[in-house]
Every structure is written in C-alpha cells, then in structure tokens.
N, C-alpha and C positions, 0 to 999 in steps of 0.2 A: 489419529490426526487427519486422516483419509478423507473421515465425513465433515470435517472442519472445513478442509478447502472445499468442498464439494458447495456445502453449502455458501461461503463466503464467493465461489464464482459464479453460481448463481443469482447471487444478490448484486454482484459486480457489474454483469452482462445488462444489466438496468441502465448503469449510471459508465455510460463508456465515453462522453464528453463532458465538459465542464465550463464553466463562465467566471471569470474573475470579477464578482460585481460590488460596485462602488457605489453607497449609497451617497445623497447631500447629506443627509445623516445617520452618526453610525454609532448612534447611544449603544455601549456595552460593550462594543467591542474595539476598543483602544487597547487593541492586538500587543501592542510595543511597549505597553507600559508593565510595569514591575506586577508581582503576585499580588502585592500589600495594597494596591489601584484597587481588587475587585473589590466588590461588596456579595460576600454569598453566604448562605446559611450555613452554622455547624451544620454538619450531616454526613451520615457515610457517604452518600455520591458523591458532596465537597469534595471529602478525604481522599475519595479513590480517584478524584478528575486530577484533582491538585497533585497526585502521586505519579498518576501519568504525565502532567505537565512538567514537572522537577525531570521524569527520565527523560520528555521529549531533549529538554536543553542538555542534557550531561549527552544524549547521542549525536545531538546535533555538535558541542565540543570534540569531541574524538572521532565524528565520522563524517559530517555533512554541516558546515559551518552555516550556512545558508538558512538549513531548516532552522534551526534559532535565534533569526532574525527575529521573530515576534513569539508576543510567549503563548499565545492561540494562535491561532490560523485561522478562526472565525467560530460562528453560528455551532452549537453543539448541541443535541438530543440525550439525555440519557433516561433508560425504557426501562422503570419497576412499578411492577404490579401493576397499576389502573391510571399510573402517573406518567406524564413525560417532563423532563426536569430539562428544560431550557437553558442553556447556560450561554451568554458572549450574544445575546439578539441584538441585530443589528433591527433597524427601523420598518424597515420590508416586512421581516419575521414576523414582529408583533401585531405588523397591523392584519397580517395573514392570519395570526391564529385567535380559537375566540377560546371564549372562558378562562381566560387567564387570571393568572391573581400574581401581582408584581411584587417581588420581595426586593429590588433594587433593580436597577437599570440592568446589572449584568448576570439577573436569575429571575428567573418567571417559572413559575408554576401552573402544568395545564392540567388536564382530563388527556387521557392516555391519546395522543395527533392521530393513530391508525388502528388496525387490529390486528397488524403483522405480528406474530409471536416470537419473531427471531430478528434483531436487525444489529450487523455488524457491518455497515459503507458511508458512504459519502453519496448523499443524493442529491441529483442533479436531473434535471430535463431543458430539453429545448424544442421541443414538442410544443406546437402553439395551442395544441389540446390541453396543457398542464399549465396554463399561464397563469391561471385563479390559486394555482398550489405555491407554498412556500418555497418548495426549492427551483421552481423552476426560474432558470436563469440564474440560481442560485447556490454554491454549495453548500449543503448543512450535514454535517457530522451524525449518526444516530449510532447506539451504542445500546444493546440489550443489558440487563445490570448484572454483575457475575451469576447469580443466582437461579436469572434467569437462559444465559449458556450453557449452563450445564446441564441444563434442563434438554438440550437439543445435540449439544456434547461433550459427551460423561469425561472423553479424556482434559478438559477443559476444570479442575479443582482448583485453583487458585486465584486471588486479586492478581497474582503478579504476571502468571500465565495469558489471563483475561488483557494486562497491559500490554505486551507482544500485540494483540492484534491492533487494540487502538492505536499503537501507536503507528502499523501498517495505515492504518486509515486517515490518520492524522496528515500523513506524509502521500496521501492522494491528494489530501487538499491543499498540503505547502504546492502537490504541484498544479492545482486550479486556482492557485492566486499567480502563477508564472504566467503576465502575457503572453509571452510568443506560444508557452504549449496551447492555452487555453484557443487561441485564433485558429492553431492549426489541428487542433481537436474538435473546433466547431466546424468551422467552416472548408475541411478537406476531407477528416476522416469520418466528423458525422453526417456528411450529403451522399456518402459510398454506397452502394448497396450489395454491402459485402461488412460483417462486423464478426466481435468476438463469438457469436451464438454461430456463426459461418467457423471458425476456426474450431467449435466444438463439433460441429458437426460432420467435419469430415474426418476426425480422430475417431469419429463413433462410426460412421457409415463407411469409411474406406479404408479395408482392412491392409495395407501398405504404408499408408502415410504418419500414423502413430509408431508403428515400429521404425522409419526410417528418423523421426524424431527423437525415438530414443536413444536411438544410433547415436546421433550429434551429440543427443548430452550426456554419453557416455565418457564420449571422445574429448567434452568438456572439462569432464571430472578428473580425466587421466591428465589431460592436461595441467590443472590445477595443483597434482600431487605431484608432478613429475619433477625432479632434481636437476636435472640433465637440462641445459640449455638450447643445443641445439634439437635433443628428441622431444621437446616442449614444443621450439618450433616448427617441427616435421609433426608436430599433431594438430597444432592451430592451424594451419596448411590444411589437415586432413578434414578439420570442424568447417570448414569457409568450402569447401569444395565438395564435403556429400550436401552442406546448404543448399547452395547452388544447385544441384542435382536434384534435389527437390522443388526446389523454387521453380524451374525449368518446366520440370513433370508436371507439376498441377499449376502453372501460369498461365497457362495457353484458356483450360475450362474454367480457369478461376483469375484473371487481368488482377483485380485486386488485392490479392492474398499477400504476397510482400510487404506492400504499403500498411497494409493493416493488421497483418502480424508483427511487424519491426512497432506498429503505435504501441502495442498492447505489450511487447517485450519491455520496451522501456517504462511502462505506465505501471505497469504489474511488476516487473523485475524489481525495478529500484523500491520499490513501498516493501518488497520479498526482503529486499537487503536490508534496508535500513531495520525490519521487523526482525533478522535472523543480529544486527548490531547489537540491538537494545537488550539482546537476550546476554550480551557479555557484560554491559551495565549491571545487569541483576545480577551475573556470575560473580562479581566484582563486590558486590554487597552481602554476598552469602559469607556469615563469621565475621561480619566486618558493622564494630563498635559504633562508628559515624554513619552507618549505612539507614536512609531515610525507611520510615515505617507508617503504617496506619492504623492509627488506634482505634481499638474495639471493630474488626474488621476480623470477623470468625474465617471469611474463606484469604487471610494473608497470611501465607506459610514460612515467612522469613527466608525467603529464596533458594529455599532446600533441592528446587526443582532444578536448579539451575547451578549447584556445587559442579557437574559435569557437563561438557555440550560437545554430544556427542553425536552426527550429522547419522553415523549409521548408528542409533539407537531408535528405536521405535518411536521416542517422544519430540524426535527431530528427524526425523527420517523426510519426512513430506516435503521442507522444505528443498531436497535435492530431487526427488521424483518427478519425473514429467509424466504425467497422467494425461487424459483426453481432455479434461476443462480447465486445466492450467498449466498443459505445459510452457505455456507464454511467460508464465511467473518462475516457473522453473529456469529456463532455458535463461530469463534475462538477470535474472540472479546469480547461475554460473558464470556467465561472460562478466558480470562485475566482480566477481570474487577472482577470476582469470586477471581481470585489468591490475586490479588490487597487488597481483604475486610482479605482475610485469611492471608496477610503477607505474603505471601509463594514470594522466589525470584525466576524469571525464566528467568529474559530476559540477563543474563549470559553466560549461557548455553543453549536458545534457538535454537539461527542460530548455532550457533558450534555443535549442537547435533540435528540435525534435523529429525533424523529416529524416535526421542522418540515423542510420540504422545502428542499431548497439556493436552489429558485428560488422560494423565499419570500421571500429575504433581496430578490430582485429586485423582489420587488412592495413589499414593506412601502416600499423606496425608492424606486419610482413614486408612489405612493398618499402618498409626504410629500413632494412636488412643490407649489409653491404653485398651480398651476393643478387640480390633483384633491383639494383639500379645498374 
C-alpha cells in the first residue's frame, strides 16, 4: 500500500488549491437531486460510479453529515482503455472538451482527455497558463478504472478496495465546493512560495526533521489507545509540545512551513479519515444479505477484504505511517481519530475555518482542563 500513497501524493502535489465554480448553467450536474434524476448508460463504469455514490451517502450518515448533502460533488472522469467516461458535465466541461458523443446531459463520451496512464485526484489549476484546460478554475474528479490500478498497484484487487480511494477523492472535492476553504486555498496558501513539494522535500533532504515527525505521530497513536484519562492528557501535552519544538527549529529557514503544513494536514487528513470511514461501511456489508453489489463486475469480491480492519496489518498499515510525502495525511488523520476518542466536534467548523490548525483543536482542549485555567 506504500507505493499507493506514493503515487496518489504525487499526483496530489499538482492539485493543492481548488475553486468552487458556479456556472449560469450547469446541465448534468443537479448535484442534489435523487440517483433516478440521472440519465446514464448500463455499463460497468455506471455500476461501479453508482456503487461508490450509495457508499459516498451511507459515510456521509454515520460520519460526516455534510458530505451528503448532494449526491455528486460535481464533474467526474472515469479512465478505461482509450475512453474517458464523463459523467455529472457541467456546461464549462463540455464546451472544453472536443470529440464527444453525448449520451444524455449527465454522460458524455470522449477519446481518452490525456495520456496519463494513472489518475486517481481531483484536478484543479489556477495557473493562467491552464486557462484553455477544463479544470482550470475548475474541480473535476478523474478516476483510472479498477483494471487499470492494478496495473500500477498490484496490492489494489478489488471494485471495493478501488472505492476507498474514490471516495478519498470525492471528499477533496465536497471540500472545493466549501467557500471559505476554497478562498483561503486560493488566495493565501496558493500565492506562498512555500507548498506540499516543500514539505516533501525536507523529509527527504533533512535527515532530522522526518524522524522528529515520526516522533509526534507516535505520541499520537499512544494517545489514541491510551485508557487512562489523565496519561491521555499528559501525552497530548507531549504531541503539541515536541510540535512546537519543530515548528520553532525549522520556522526561522522556512516562515511558511506551519501555515502550509496545518492547510495540507486538514486537506489530506480529513479525505485519509473519511477514506479509512468508508472502509467500516464495507466491513458492515461483508455476510450481509441487504448489502449493495455490482453485477458482472469480475474484480468485486463481496467485501471479503474488509471482514477485518486491522490498522497494524499490512493491507491497512499506510493509513497510520507517516512517511516523507504524506505524513500530512498521516499526522491529520491521527488528530481526527484522537478528537473522535475525546468527543470534541470538529468537522463543523473545519472546512469553513480552515486557517485554524487541526492541532488547535488539541490545545483549545488542554487549555479548558480545570487545572490550566
């Protein structure tokens, strides 16, 4: 699963701001309306979009009310063989892309958009060099087709495995249709010159600063399992304070590194969480009679993958490792599964307040401890 993330933050490190954009018209994608609204071909990419859309809503009921406001989030790509399968084009899209052949307002058929062999993000630019491109100023969903992942990672066997990531993806764009992230991801942390490829690069070139990050999300993990109420908060104490001690150490050569590590903790974290959620939806389905399926879909294993979820097994290991190009996604995935054990609510006021750091949330609940007033 190593070279999963590997790949999906490098494809990431592209798309690190996003734009909420509203057309006057937005043929195909009346986001809000019911499944039975669309018009889209039998097909297995139906099947498999349609399978991820039913999980998007059942995660969004038991974990993130919000993300289920609409039943897409917009504009979606999906990549097989020599085809890109359009689905939810808003008016922009269409007129951007050529050779198309329209099968209803809300599926278009092109000639494969790129000749990327791998694409699992959310593309976005605001680059006035990509103004002629579809996504620029625009989010649109692309998605390589099972068949075609496994082809770049082998641990990746399953429709259902394949939905985990979409659904990571999906929930980048519930958060590029949030105004307030999208303003403050344009116009603060995309003018920086200081971004995620800066935060990879000094996990790689400064041999102190990855290990002192591992540190913390050691200190996060123990915190998480810990029983003991007050040795919980004598370790979140200790998580906010070797922070700090970093934050310190490399502030002075690096002004920007906080700012734009806390964007990328929340950006990367929450889309880690909700993707590590959706995996208890499928555990939930695995033996289970009413549990939704897709037909004639060779790589859907009936959720065999997911009878157990197991954080230290190999096939879920990544999501807790903080490595050199994600520990952003690491680190802000533990502080939400932390908030989670302490009650504390956040995902309210997360994307809407997005300047405030994830490991804010940890102070503001040290600091109302009756012993620190």
């Amino acid at each position: 699963m190593k070279i999963k993330l590997l790949l999906i933050a490098c494809v990431c490190s592209l798309t690190t701001a996003c734009q909420d954009q509203k057309n006057d018209s937005q043929t195909g994608i009346e986001s809000n309306k019911s499944e039975s609204y669309f018009d889209l071909p039998d097909s297995l990419s139906t099947r498999r979009i349609s399978f991820v859309l039913k999980l998007k809503k059942s995660v969004a009921e038991n974990t993130w009310p919000d993300f289920g406001t609409k039943y897409n989030e917009g504009t979606l790509i999906y990549f097989d063989s020599e085809w890109s399968e359009v689905f939810f084009p808003d008016s922009y899209m269409i007129k951007k892309l050529q050779d198309i052949k329209k099968h209803s307002d809300n599926y278009w058929l092109s000639g494969r958009t790129d000749s990327i062999p791998y694409h699992m993000e959310v593309m976005i630019s605001f680059n006035e060099e990509d103004s002629t491109e579809f996504f620029f100023k625009n989010p649109v969903e692309q998605y390589s087709s099972v068949e075609e992942i496994g082809k770049y990672i082998p641990s990746v066997e399953s429709t259902e495995m394949w939905s985990t990531m979409v659904i990571h993806e999906m929930f980048h764009h519930f958060q590029y249709n949030n105004e307030n992230l999208v303003k403050y991801a344009e116009s603060v942390i995309g003018v920086l010159p200081f971004d995620s490829r800066n935060l990879v690069a000094l996990c790689q070139e400064d041999e102190q600063f990855l290990p002192m990050i591992q540190n913390e999300n050691k200190i996060l993990m123990k915190a998480i399992s810990e029983g003991n109420k007050d040795l919980r908060d004598s370790l979140i104490t200790s998580y906010l304070g070797q922070r700090e001690k970093r934050i310190i150490k490399y502030g002075s050569e690096h002004p920007h590194l906080e700012q734009v590590e806390n964007y990328y903790i929340i950006q990367e974290g929450s889309a880690r969480y909700i993707e590590y959620q959706s995996m208890f939806n499928l555990k939930s389905y695995f033996n289970n009679s009413d549990a939704p399926t897709i037909l004639n879909d060779p790589k859907f294993k009936s959720f065999s993958e997911f009878e157990e979820i197991d954080l230290e097994n190999s096939a879920f290991n990544y999501l807790v490792y903080a490595g050199p190009t994600d520990y952003h996604y690491t680190i802000g995935f533990n502080i939400m599964r932390l908030l989670d054990e302490l009650k504390i609510e956040f995902k309210k006021d997360l994307l809407n307040n997005p300047e405030k750091g994830l490991h804010q949330y940890l102070q503001d609940y040290i600091n109302s401890l009756p012993n620190n007033n």
